[in-house]
N, CA, C and O atoms as a GROMACS GRO file, in nm:
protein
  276
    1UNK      N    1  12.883  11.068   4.950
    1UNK     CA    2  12.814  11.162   5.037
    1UNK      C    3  12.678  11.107   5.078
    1UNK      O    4  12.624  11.110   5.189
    2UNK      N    5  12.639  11.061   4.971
    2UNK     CA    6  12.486  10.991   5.035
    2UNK      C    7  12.492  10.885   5.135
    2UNK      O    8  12.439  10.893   5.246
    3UNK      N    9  12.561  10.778   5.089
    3UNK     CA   10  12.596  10.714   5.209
    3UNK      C   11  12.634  10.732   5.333
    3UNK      O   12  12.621  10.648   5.422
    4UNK      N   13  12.700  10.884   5.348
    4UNK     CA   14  12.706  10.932   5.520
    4UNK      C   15  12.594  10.991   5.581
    4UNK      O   16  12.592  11.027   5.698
    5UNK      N   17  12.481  11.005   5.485
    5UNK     CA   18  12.368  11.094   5.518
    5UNK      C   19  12.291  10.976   5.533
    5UNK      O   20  12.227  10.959   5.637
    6UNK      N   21  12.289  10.883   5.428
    6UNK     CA   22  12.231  10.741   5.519
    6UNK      C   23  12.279  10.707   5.641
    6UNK      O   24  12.206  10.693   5.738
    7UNK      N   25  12.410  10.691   5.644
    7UNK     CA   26  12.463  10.623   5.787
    7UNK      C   27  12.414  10.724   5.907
    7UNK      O   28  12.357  10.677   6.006
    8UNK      N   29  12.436  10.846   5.893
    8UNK     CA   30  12.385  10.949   6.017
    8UNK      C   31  12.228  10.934   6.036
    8UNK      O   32  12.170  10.955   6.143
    9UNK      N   33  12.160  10.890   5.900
    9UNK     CA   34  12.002  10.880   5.883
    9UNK      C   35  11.965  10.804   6.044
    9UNK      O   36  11.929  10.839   6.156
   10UNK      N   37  12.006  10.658   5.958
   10UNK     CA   38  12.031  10.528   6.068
   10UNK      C   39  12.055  10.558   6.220
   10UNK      O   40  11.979  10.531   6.313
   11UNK      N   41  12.164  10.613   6.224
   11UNK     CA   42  12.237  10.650   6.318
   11UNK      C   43  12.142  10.764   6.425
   11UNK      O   44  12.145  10.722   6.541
   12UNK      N   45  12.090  10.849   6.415
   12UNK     CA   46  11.975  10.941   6.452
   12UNK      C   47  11.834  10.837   6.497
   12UNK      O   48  11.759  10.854   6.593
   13UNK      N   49  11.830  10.732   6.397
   13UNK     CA   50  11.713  10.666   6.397
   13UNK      C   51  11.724  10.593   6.546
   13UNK      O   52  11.644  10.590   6.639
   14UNK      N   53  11.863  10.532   6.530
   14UNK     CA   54  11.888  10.412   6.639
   14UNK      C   55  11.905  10.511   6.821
   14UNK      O   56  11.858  10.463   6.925
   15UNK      N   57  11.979  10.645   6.816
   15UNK     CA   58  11.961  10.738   6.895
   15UNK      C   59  11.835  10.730   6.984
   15UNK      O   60  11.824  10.716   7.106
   16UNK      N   61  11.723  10.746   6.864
   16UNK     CA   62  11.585  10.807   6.906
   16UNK      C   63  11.533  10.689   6.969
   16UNK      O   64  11.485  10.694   7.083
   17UNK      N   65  11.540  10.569   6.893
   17UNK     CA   66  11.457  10.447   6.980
   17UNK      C   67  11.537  10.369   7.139
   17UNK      O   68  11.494  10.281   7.214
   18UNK      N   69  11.689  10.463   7.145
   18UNK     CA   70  11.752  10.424   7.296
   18UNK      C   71  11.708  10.504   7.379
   18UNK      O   72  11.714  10.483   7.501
   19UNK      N   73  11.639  10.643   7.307
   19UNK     CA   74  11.609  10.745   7.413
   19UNK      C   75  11.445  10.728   7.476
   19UNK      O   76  11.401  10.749   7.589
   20UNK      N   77  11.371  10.677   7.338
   20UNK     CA   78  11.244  10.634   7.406
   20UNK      C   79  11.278  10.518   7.498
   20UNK      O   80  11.199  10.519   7.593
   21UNK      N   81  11.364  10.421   7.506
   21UNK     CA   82  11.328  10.343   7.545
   21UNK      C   83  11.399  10.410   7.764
   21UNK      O   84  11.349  10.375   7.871
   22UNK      N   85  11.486  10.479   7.748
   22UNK     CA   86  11.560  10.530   7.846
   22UNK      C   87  11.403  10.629   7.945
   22UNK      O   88  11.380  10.645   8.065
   23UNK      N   89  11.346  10.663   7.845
   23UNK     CA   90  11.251  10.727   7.883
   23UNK      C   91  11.164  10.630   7.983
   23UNK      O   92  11.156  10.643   8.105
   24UNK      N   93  11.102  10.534   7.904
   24UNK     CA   94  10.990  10.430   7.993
   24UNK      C   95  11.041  10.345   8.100
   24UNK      O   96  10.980  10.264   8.169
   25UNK      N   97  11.196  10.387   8.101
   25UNK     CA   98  11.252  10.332   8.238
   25UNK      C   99  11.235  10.430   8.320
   25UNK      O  100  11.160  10.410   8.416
   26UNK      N  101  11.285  10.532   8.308
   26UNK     CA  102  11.296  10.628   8.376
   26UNK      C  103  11.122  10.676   8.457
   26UNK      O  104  11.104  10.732   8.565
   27UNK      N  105  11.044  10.641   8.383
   27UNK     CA  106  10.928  10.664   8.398
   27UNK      C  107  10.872  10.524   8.524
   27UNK      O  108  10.802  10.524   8.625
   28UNK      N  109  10.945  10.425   8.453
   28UNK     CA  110  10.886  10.323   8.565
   28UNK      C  111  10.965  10.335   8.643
   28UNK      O  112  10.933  10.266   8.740
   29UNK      N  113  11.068  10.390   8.662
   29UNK     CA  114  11.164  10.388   8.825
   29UNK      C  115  11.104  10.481   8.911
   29UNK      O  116  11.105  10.462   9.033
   30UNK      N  117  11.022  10.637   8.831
   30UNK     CA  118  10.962  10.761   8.890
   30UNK      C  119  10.816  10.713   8.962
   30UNK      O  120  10.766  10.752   9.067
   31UNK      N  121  10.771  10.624   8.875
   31UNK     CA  122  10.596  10.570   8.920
   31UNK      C  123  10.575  10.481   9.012
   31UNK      O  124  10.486  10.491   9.096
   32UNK      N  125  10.666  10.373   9.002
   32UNK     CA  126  10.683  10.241   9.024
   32UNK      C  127  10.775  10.235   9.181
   32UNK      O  128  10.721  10.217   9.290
   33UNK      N  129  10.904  10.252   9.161
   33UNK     CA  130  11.007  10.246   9.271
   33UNK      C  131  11.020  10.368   9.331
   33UNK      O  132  11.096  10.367   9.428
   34UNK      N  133  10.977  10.458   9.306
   34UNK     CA  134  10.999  10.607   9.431
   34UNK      C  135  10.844  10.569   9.533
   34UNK      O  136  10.859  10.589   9.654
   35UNK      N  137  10.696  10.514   9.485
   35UNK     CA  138  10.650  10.506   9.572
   35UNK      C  139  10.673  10.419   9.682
   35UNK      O  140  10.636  10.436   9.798
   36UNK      N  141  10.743  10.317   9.631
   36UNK     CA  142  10.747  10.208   9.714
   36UNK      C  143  10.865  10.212   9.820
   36UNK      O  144  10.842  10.171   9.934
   37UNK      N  145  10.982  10.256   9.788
   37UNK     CA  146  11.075  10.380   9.875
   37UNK      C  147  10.990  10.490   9.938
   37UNK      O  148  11.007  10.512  10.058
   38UNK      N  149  10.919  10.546   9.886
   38UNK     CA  150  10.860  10.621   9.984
   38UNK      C  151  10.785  10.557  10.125
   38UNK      O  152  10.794  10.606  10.237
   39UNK      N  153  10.712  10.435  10.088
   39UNK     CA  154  10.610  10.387  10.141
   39UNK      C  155  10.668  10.363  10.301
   39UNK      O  156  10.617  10.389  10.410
   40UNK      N  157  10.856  10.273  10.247
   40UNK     CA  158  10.950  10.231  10.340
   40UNK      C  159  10.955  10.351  10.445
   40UNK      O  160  10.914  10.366  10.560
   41UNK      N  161  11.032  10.436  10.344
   41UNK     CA  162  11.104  10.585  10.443
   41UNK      C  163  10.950  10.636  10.508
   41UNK      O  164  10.979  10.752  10.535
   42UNK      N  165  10.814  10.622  10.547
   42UNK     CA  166  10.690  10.672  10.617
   42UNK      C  167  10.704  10.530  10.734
   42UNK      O  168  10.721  10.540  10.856
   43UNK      N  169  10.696  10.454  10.687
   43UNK     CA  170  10.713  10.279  10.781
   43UNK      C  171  10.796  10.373  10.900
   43UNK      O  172  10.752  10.436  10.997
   44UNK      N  173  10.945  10.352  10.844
   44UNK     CA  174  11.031  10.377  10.946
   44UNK      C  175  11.050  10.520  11.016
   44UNK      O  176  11.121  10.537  11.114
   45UNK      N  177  10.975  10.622  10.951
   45UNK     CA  178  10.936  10.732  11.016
   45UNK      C  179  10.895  10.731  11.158
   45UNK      O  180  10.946  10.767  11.264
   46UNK      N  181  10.741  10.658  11.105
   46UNK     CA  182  10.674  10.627  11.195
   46UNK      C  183  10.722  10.555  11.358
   46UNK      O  184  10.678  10.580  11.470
   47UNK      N  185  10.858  10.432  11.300
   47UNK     CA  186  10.910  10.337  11.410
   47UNK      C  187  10.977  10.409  11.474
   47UNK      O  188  10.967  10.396  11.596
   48UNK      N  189  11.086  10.530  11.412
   48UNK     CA  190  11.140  10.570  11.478
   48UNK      C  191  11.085  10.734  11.592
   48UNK      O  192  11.154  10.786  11.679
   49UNK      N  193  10.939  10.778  11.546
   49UNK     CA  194  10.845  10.856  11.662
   49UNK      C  195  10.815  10.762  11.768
   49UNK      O  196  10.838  10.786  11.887
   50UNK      N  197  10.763  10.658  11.726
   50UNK     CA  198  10.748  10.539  11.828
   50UNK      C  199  10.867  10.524  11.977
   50UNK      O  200  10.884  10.528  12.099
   51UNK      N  201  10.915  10.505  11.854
   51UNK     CA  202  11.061  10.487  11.976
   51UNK      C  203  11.087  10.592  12.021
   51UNK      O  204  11.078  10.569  12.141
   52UNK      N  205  11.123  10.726  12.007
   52UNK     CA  206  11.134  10.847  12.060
   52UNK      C  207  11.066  10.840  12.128
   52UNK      O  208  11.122  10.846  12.238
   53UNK      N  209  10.913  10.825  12.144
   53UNK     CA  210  10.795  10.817  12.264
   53UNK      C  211  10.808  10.767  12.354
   53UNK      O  212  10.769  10.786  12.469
   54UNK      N  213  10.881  10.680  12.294
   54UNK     CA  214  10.881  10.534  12.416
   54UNK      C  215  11.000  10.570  12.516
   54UNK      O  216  10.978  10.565  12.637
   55UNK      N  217  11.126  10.607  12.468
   55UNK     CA  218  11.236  10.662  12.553
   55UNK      C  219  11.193  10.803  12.624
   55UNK      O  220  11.236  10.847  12.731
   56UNK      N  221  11.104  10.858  12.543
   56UNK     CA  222  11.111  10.983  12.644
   56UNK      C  223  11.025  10.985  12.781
   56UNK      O  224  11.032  11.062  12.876
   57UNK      N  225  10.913  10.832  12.748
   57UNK     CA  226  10.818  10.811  12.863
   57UNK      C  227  10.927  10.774  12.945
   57UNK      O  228  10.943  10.851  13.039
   58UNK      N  229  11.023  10.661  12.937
   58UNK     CA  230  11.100  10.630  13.019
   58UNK      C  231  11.176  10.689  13.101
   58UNK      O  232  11.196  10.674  13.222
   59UNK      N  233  11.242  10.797  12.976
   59UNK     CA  234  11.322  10.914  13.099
   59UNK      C  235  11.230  10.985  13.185
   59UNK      O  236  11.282  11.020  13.291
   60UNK      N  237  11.116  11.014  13.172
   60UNK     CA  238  11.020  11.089  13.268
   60UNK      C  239  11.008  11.022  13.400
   60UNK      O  240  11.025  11.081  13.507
   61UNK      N  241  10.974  10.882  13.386
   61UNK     CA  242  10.950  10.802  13.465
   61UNK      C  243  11.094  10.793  13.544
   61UNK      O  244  11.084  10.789  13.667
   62UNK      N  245  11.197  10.790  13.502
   62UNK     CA  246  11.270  10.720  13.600
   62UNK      C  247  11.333  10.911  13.662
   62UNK      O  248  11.372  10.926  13.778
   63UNK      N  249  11.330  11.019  13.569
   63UNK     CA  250  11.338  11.155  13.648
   63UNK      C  251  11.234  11.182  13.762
   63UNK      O  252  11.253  11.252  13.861
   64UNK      N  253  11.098  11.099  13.721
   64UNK     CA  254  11.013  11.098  13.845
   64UNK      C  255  11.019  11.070  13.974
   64UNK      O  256  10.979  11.124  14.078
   65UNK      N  257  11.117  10.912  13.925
   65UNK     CA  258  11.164  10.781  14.062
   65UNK      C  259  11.272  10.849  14.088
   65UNK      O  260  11.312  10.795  14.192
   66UNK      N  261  11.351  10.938  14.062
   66UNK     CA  262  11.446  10.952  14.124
   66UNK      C  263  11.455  11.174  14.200
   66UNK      O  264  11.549  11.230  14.256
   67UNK      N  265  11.334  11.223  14.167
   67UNK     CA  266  11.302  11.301  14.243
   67UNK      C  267  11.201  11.296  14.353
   67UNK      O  268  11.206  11.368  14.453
   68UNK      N  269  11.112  11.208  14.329
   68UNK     CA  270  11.010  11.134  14.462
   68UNK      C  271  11.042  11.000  14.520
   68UNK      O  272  10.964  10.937  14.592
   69UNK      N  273  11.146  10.966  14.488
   69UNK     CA  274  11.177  10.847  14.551
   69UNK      C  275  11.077  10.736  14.484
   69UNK      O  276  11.081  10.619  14.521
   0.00000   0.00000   0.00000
């Protein structure tokens, strides 16, 4: 009996140091890689208002040229 209460001892022990360690990943994927994904998804935000701007000047312009000649 003692020996299964050792082995579960162990066993609990080895648990706890996969979960800290699951933790400081998890922590550097939250700190680390969501800003830098974020940083991307604002980049291409931005390219794609750009471009919306840019097509909608165009359609104006050519709805212009083609109601005033």
């Amino acid at each position: 009996m003692d020996s299964l209460e050792h082995k579960n001892e162990l066993e609990i022990v080895k648990m706890q140091g996969e979960l800290r360690l699951l933790n400081g990943k998890l922590d550097t994927i939250k700190n680390n890689d969501l800003t830098h994904i974020q940083k991307s998804v604002d980049t291409i935000n931005k390219i794609l208002w750009a471009v919306g701007l840019v097509v909608l000047g165009h359609l104006g312009i050519a709805v212009q040229a083609s109601l005033w000649g």
